[in-house]
PADORO-608035 format. One record per atom (N, C-alpha, C, CB): x, y, z; atom name; residue number from 0. Coordinates in steps of 0.05 Angstrom, whole numbers, plus 5000, padded with zeros to 4 digits. Glycine has a CB too. Layout:
! PADORO-608035
- X;Y;Z;CA;NUM
...
//
This chain:
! PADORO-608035
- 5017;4976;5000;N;0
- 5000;5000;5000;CA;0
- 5018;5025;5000;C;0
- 4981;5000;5025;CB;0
- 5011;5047;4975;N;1
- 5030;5070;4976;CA;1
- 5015;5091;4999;C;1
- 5034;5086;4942;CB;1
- 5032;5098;5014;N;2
- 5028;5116;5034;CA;2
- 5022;5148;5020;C;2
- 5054;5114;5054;CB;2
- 4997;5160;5026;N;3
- 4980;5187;5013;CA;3
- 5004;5212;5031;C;3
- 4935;5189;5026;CB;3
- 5030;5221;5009;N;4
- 5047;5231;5017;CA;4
- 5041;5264;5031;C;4
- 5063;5227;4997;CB;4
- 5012;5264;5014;N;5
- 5002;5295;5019;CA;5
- 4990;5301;5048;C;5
- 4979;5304;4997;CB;5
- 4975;5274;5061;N;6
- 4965;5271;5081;CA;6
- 4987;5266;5108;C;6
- 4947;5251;5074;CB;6
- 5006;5249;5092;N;7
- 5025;5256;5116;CA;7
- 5041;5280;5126;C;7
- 5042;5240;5114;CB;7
- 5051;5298;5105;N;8
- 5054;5323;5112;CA;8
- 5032;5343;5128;C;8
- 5060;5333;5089;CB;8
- 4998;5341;5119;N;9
- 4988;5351;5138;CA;9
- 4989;5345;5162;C;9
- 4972;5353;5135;CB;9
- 4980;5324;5164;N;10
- 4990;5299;5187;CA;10
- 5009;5318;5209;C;10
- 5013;5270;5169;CB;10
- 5036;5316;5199;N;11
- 5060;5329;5206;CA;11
- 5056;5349;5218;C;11
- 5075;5335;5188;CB;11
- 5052;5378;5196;N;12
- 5041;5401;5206;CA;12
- 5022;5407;5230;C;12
- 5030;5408;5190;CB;12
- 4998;5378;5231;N;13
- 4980;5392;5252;CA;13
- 4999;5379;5278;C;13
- 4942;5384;5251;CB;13
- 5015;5357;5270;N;14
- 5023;5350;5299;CA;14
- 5046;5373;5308;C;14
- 5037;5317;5301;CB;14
- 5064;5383;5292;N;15
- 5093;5405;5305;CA;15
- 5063;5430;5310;C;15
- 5132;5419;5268;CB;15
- 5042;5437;5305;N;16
- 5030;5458;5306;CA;16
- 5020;5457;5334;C;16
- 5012;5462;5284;CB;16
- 5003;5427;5339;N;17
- 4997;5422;5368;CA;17
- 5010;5423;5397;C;17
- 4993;5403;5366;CB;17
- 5039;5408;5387;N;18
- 5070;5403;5404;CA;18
- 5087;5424;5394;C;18
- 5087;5372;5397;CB;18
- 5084;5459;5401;N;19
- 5109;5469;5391;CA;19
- 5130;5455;5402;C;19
- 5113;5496;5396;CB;19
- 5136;5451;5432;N;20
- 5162;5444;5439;CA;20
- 5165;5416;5436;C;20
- 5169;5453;5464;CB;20
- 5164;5403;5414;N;21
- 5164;5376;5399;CA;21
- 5190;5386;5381;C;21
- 5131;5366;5379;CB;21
- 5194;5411;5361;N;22
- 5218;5417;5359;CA;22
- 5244;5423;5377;C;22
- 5214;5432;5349;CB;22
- 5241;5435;5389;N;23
- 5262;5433;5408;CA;23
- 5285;5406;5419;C;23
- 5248;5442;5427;CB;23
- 5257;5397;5425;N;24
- 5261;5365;5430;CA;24
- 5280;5350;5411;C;24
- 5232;5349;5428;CB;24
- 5275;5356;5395;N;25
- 5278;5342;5362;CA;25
- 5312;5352;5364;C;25
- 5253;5360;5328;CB;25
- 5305;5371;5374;N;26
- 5341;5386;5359;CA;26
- 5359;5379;5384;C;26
- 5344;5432;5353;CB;26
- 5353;5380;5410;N;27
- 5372;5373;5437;CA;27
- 5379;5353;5425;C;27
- 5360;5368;5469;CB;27
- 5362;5320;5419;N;28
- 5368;5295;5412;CA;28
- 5384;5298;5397;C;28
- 5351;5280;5403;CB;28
- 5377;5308;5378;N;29
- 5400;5312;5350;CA;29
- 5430;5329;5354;C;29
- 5384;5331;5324;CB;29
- 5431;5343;5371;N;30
- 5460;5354;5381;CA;30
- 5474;5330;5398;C;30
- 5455;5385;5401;CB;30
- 5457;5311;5411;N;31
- 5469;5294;5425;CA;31
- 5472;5266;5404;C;31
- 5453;5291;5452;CB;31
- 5469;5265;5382;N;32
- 5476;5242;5358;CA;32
- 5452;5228;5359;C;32
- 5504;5219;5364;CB;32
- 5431;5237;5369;N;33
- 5400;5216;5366;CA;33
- 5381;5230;5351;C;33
- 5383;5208;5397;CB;33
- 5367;5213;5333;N;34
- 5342;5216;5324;CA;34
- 5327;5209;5338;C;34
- 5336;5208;5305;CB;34
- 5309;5235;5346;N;35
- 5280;5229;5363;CA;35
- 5258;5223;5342;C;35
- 5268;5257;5382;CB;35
- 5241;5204;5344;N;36
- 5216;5201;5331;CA;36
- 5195;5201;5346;C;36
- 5216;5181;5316;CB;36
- 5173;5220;5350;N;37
- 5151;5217;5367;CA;37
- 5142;5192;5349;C;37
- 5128;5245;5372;CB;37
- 5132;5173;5374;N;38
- 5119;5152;5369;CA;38
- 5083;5154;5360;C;38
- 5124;5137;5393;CB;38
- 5076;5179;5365;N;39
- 5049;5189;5338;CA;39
- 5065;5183;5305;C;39
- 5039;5236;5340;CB;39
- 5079;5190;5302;N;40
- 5088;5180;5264;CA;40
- 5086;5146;5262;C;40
- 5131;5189;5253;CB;40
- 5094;5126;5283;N;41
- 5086;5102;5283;CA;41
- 5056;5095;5282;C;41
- 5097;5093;5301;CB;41
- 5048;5107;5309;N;42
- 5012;5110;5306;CA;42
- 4995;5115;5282;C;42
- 5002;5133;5320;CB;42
- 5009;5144;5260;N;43
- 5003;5141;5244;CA;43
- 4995;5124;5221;C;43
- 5009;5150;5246;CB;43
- 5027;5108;5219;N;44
- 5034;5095;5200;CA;44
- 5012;5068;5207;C;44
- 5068;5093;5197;CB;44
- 5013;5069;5226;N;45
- 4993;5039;5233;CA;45
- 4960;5033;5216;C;45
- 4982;5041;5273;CB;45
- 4957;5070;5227;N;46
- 4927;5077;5226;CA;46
- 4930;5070;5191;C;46
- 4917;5115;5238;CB;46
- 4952;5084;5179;N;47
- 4943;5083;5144;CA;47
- 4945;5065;5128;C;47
- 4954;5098;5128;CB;47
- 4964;5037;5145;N;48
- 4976;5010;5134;CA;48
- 4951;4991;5140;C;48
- 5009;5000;5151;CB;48
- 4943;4996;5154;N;49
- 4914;4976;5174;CA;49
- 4897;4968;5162;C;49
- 4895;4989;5195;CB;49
- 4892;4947;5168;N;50
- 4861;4935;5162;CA;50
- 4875;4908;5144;C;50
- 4834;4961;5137;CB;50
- 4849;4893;5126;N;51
- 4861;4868;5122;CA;51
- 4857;4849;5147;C;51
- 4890;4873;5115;CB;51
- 4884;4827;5141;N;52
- 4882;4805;5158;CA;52
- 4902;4803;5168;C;52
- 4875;4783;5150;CB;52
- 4913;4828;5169;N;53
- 4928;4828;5194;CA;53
- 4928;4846;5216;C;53
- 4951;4827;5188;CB;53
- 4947;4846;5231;N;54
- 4931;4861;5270;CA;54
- 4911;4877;5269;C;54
- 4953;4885;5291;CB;54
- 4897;4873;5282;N;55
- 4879;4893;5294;CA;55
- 4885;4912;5310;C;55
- 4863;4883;5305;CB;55
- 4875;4937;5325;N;56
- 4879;4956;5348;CA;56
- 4906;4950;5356;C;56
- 4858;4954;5373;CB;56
- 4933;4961;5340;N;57
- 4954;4960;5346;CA;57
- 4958;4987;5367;C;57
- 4970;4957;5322;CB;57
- 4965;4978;5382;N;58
- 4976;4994;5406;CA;58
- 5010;5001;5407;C;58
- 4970;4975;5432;CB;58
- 5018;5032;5407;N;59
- 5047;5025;5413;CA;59
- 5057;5054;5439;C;59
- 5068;5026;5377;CB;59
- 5068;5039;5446;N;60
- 5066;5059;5475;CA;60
- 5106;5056;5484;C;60
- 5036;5037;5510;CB;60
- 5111;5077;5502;N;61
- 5133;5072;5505;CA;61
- 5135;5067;5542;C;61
- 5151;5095;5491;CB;61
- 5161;5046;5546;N;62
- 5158;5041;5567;CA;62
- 5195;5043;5570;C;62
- 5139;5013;5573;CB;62
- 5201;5060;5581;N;63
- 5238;5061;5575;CA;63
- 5255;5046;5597;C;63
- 5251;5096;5576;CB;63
- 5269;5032;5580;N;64
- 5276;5035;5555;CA;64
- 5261;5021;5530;C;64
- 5299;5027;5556;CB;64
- 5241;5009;5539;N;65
- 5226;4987;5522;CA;65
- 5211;5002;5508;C;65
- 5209;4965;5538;CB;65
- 5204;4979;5480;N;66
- 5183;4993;5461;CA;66
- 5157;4975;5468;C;66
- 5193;4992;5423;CB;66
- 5129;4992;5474;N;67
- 5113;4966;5482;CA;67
- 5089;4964;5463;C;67
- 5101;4967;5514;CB;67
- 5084;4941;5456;N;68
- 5070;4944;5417;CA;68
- 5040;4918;5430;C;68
- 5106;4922;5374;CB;68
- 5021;4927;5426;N;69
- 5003;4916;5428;CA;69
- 4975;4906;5406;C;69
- 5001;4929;5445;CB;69
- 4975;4883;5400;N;70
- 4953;4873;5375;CA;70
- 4929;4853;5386;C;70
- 4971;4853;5348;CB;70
- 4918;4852;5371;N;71
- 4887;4833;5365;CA;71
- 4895;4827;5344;C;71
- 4855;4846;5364;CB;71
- 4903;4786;5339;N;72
- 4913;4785;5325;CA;72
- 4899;4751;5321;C;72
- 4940;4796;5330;CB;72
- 4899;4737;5295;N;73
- 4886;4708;5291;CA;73
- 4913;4684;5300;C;73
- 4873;4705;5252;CB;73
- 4917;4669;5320;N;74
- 4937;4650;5323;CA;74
- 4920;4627;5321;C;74
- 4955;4652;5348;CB;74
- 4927;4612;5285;N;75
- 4913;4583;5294;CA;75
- 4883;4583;5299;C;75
- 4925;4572;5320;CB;75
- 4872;4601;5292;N;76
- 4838;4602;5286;CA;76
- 4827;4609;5310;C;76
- 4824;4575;5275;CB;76
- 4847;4626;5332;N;77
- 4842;4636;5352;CA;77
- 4848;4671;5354;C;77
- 4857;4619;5368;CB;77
- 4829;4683;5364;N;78
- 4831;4711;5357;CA;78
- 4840;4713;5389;C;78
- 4801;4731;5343;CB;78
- 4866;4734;5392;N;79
- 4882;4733;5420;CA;79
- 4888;4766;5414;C;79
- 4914;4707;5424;CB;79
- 4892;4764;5446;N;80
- 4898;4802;5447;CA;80
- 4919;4802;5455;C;80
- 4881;4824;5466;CB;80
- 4952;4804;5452;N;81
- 4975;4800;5450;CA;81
- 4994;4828;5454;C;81
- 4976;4787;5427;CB;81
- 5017;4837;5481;N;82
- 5020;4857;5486;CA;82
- 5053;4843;5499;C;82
- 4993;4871;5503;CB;82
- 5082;4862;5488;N;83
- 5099;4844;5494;CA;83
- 5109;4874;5498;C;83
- 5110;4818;5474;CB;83
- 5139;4879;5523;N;84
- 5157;4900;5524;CA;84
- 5174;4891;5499;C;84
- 5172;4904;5553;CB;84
- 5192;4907;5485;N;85
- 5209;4897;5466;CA;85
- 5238;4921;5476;C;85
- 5192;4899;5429;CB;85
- 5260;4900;5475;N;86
- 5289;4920;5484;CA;86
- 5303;4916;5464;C;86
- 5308;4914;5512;CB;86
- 5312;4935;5448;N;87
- 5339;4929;5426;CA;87
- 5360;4922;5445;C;87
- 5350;4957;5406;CB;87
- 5369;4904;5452;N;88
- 5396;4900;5467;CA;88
- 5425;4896;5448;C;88
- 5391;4873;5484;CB;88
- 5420;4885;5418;N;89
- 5442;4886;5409;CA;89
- 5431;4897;5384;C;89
- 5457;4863;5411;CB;89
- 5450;4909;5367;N;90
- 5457;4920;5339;CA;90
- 5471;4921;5321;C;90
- 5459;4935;5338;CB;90
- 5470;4895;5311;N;91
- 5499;4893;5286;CA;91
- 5486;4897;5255;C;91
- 5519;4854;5285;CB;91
- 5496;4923;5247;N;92
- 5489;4939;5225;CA;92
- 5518;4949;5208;C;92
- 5471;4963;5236;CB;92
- 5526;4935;5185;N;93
- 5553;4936;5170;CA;93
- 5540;4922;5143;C;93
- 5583;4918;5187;CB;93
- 5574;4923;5130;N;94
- 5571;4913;5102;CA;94
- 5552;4896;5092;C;94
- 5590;4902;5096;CB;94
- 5561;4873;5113;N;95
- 5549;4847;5117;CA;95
- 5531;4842;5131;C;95
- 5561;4832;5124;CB;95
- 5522;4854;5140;N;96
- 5500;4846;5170;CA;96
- 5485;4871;5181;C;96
- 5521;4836;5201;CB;96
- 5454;4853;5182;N;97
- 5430;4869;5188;CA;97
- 5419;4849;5205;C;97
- 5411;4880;5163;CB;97
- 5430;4853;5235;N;98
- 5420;4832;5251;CA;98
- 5418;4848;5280;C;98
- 5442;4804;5251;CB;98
- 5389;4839;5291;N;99
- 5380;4861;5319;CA;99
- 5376;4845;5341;C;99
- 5350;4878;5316;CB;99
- 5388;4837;5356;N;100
- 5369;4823;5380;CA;100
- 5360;4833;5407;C;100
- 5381;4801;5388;CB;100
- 5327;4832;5401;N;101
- 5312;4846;5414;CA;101
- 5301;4828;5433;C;101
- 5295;4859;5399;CB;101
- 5302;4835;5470;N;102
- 5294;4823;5491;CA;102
- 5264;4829;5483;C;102
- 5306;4834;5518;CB;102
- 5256;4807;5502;N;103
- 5223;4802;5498;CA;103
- 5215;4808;5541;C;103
- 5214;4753;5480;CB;103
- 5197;4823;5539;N;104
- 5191;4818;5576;CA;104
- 5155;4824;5575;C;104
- 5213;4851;5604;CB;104
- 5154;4819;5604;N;105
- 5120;4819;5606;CA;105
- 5096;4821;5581;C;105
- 5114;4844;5622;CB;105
- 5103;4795;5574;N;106
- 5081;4779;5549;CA;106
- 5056;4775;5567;C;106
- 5092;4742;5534;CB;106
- 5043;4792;5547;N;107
- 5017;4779;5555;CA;107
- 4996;4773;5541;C;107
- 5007;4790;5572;CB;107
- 4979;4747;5546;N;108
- 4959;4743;5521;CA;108
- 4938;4741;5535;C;108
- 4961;4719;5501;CB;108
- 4911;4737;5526;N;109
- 4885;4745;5524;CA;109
- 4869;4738;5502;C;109
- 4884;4769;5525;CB;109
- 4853;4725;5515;N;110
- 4833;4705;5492;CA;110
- 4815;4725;5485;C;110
- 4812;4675;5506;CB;110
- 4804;4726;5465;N;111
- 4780;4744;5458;CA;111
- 4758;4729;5444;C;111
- 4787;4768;5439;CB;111
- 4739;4731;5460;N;112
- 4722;4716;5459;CA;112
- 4711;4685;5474;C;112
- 4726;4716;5440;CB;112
- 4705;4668;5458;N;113
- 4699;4637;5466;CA;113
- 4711;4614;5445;C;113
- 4664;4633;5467;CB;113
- 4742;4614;5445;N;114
- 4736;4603;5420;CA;114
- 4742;4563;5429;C;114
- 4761;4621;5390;CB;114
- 4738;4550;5421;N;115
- 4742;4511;5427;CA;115
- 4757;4514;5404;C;115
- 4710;4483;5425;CB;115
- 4785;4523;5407;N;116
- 4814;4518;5400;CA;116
- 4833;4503;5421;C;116
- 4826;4544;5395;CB;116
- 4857;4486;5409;N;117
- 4873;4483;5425;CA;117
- 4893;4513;5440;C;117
- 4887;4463;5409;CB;117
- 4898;4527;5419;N;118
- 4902;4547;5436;CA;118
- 4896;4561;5455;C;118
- 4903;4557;5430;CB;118
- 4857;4566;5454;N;119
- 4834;4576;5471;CA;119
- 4852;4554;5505;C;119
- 4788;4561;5452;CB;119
- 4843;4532;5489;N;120
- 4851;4508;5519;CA;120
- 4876;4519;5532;C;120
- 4860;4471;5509;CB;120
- 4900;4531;5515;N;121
- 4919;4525;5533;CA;121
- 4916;4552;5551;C;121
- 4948;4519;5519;CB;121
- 4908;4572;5538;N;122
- 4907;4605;5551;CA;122
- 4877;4592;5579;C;122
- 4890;4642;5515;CB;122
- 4874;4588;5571;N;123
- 4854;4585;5597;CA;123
- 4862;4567;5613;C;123
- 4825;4578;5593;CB;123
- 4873;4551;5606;N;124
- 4885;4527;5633;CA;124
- 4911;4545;5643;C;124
- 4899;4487;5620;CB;124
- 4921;4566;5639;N;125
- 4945;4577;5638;CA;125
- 4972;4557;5640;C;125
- 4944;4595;5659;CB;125
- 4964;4543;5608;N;126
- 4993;4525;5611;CA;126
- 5020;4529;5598;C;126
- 4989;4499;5603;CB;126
- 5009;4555;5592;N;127
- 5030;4566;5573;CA;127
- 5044;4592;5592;C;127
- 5015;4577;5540;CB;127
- 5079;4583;5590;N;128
- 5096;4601;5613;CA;128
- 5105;4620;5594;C;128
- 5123;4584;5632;CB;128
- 5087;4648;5607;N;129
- 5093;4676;5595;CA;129
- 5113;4690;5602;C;129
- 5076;4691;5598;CB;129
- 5132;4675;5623;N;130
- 5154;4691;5636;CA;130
- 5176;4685;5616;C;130
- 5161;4682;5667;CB;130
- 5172;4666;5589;N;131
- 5191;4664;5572;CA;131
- 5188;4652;5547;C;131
- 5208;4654;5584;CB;131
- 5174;4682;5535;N;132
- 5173;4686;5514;CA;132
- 5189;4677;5484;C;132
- 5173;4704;5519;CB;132
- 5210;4677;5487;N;133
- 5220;4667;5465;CA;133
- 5218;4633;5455;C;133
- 5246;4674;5469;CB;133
- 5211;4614;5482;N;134
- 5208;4597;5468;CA;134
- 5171;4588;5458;C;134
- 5224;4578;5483;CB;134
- 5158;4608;5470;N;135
- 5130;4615;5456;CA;135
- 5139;4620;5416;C;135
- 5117;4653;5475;CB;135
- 5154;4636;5412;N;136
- 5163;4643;5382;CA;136
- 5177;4606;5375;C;136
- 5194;4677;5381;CB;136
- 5189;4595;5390;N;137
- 5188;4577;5381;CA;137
- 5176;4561;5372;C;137
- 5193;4573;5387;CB;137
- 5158;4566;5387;N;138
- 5130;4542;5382;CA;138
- 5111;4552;5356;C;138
- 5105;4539;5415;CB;138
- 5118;4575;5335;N;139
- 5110;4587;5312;CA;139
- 5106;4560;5292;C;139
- 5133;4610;5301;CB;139
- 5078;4559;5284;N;140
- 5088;4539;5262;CA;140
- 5095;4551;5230;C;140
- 5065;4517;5261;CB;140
- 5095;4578;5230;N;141
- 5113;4587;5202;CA;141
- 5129;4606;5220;C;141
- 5094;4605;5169;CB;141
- 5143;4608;5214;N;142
- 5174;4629;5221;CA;142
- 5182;4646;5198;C;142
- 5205;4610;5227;CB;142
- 5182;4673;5200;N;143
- 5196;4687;5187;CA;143
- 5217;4692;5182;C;143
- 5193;4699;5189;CB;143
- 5229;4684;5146;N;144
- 5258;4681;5145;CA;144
- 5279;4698;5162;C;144
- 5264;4685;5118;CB;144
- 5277;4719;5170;N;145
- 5289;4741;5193;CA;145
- 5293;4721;5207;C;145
- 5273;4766;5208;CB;145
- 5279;4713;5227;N;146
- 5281;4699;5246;CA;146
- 5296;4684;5255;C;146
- 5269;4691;5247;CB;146
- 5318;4685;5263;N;147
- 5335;4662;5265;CA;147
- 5344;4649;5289;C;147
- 5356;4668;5254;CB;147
- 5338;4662;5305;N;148
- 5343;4644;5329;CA;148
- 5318;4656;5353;C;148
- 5381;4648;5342;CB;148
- 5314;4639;5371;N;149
- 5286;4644;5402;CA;149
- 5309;4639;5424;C;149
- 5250;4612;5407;CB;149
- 5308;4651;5447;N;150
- 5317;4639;5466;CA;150
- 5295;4648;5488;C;150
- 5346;4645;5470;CB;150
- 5296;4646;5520;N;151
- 5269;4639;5539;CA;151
- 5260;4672;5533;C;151
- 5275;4627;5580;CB;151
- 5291;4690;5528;N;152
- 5277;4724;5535;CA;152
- 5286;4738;5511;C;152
- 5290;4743;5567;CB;152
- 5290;4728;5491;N;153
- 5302;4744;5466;CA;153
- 5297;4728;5436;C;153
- 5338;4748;5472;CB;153
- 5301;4750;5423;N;154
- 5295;4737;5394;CA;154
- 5319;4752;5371;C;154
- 5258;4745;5384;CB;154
- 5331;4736;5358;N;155
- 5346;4746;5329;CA;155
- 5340;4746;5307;C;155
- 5365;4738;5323;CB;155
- 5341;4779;5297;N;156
- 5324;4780;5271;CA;156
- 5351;4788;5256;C;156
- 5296;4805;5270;CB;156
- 5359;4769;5236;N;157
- 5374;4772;5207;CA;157
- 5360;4773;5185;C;157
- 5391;4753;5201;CB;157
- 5364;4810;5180;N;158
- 5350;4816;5158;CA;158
- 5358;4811;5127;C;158
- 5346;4839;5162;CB;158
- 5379;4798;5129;N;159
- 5403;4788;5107;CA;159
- 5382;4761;5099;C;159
- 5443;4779;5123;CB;159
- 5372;4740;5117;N;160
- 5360;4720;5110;CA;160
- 5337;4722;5092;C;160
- 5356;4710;5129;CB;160
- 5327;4750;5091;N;161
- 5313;4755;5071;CA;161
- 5326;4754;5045;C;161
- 5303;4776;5075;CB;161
- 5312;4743;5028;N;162
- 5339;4734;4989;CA;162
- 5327;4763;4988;C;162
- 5327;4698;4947;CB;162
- 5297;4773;4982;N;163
- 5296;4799;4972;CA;163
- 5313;4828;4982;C;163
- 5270;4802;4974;CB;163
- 5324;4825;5013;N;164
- 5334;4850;5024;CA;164
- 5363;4836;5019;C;164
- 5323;4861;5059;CB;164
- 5382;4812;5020;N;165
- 5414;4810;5014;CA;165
- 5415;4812;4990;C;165
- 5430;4785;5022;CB;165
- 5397;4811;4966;N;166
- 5402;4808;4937;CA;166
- 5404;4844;4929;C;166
- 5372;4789;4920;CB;166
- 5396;4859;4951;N;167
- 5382;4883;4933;CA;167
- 5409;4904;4936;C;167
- 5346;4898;4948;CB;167
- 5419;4909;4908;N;168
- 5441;4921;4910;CA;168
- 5446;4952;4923;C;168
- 5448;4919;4887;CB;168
- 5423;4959;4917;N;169
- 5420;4988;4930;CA;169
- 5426;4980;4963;C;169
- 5385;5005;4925;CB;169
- 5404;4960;4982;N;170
- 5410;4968;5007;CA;170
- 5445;4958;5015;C;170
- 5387;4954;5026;CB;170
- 5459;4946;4997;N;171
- 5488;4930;4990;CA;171
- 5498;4955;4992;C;171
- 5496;4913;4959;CB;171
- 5499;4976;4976;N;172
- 5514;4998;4971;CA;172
- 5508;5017;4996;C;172
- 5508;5009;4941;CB;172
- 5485;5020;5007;N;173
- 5478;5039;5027;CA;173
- 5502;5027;5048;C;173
- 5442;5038;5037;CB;173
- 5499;5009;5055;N;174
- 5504;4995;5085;CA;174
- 5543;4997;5072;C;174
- 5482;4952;5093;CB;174
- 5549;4993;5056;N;175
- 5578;4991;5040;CA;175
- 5582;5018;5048;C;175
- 5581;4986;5004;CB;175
- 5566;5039;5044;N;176
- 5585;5065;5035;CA;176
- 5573;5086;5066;C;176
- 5573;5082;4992;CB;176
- 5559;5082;5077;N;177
- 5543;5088;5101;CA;177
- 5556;5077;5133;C;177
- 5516;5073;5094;CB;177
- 5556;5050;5136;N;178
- 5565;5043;5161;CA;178
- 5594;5048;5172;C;178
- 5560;5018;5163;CB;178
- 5623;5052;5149;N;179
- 5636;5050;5160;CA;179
- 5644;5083;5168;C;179
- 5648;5032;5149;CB;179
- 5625;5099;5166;N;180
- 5634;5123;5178;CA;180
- 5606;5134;5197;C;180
- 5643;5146;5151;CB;180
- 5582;5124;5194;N;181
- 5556;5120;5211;CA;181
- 5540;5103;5212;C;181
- 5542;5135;5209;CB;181
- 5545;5093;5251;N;182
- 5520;5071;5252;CA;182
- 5504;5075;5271;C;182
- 5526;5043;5256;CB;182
- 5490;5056;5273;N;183
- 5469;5057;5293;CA;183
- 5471;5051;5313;C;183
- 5453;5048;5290;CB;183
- 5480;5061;5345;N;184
- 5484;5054;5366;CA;184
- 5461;5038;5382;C;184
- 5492;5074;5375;CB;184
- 5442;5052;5380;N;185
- 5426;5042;5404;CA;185
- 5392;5052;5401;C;185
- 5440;5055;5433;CB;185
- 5382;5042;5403;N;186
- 5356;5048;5401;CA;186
- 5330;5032;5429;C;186
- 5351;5037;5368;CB;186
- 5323;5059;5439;N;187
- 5308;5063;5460;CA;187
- 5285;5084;5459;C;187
- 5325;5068;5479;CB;187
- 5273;5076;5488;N;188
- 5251;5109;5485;CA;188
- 5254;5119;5508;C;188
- 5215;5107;5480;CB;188
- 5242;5136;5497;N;189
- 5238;5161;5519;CA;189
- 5221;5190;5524;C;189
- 5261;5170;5520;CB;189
- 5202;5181;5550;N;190
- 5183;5197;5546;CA;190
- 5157;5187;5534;C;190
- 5193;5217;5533;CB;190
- 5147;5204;5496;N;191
- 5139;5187;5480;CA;191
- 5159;5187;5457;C;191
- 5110;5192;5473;CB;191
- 5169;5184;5456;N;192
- 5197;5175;5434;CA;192
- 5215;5158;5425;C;192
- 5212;5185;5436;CB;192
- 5222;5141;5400;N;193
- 5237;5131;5394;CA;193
- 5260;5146;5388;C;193
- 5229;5119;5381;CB;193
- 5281;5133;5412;N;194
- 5301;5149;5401;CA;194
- 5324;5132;5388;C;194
- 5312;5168;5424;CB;194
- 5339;5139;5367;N;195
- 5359;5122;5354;CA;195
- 5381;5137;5348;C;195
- 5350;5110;5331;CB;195
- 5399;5126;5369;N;196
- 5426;5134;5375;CA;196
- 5451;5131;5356;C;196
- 5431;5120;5397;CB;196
- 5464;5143;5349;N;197
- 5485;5137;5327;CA;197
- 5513;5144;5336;C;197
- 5478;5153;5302;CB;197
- 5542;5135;5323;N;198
- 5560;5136;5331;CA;198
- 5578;5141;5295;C;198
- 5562;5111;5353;CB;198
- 5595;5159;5307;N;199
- 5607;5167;5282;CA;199
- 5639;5161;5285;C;199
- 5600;5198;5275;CB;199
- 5642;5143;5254;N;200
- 5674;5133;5260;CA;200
- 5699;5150;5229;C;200
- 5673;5085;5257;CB;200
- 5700;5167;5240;N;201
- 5720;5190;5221;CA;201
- 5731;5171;5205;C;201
- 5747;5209;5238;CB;201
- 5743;5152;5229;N;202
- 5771;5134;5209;CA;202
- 5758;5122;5183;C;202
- 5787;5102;5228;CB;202
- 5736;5117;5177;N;203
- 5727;5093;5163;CA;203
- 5708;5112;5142;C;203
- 5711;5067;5184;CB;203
- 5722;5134;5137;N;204
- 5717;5156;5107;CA;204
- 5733;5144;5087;C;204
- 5729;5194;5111;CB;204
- 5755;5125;5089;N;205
- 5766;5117;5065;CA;205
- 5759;5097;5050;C;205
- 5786;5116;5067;CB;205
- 5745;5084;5066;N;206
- 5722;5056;5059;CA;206
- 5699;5068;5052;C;206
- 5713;5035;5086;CB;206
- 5693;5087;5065;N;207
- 5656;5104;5044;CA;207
- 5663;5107;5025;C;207
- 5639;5137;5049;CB;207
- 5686;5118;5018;N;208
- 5694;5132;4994;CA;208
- 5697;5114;4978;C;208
- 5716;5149;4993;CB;208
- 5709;5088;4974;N;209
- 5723;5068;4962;CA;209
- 5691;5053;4948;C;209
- 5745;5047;4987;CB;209
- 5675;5043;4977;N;210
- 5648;5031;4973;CA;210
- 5637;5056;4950;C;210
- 5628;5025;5007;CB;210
- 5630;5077;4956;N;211
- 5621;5096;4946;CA;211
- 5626;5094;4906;C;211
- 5636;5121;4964;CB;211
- 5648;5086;4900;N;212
- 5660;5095;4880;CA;212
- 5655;5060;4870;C;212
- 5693;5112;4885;CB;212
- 5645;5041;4872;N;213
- 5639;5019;4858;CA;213
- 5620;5022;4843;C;213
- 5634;4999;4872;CB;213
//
């Protein structure tokens, strides 16, 4: 779905018009090497991507450092109301590698409705242990090629395992001519904000330049 570019600029406008000191904000972060993103531009993007058969009443809220994302969602012919903290704890972003692993904490699910599923059975007998989430993702019966590893409180997403995102030469050349002089440190919130932290490496202008020139 192409996003209505004219609507998001109003969009924009009425929100910096509502939040003057939403700029300000914007610029402290950015003198300190972070991009702030009010988490309304996510809200948005939800509201205009939505509908279909996938999530329902996505929720995204910040809980810091955690990002906390909440759906009404179909598991297995069971409609569940599904609400997880999410922590970027690691960030390996280079030539080669687009890989995040993000802690998982206070999962929680919620039956909606009445449904005579095996799933319905297990949420109501409470036999399913929410204190460790990752091997819940285990128990996925399709997995997303990203996906590459669950453990009880974390999950690894390699975005390289996608053939369409390692084949595509443009994001090849971005991450070639981009990482070795800016990356992405850290990403957290704060307040209502995504903030995404960056780190700048002078030395590694002779490798942009080199990648740059292929």
């Amino acid at each position: 779905m192409q996003l209505p570019i004219g609507a998001a600029l109003s969009s924009a406008g009425r929100f910096m018009i509502s939040k003057p000191l939403t700029a300000f904000t914007l610029a402290r972060h950015a003198m300190a090497m972070r991009i702030a993103v009010p988490l309304d531009v996510f809200r948005w993007l939800v509201g205009q991507l939505g509908g279909g058969k996938g999530p329902q009443d996505v929720a995204i809220a910040a809980r810091p450092p955690a990002l906390c994302v909440g759906a009404t969602m179909n598991v297995m012919k069971t409609t569940v109301r599904a609400e997880v903290a999410l922590t970027f704890n690691r960030l390996e972003f280079g030539p080669d590698s687009l890989r995040v692993t993000i802690g998982l904490s206070d999962l929680n699910l919620e039956l909606v409705g009445d449904a005579d599923t095996p799933v319905a059975g297990l949420l109501k007998s409470g036999a399913l242990d929410l204190s460790k989430p990752g091997n819940l993702v285990n128990m996925m019966p399709k997995r997303p090629p990203a996906l590459v590893s669950a453990t009880e409180d974390s999950i690894v997403l390699d975005f390289f395992e996608v053939p369409a995102l390692a084949a595509n030469p443009t994001i090849n050349k971005v991450l070639r001519t981009v990482t070795p002089v800016a990356n992405i440190d850290s990403i957290a919130t704060d307040d209502d904000m995504l903030l995404i932290g960056f780190r700048v490496t002078p030395t590694g202008i002779p490798a942009a330049i080199a990648a740059a020139r292929l």
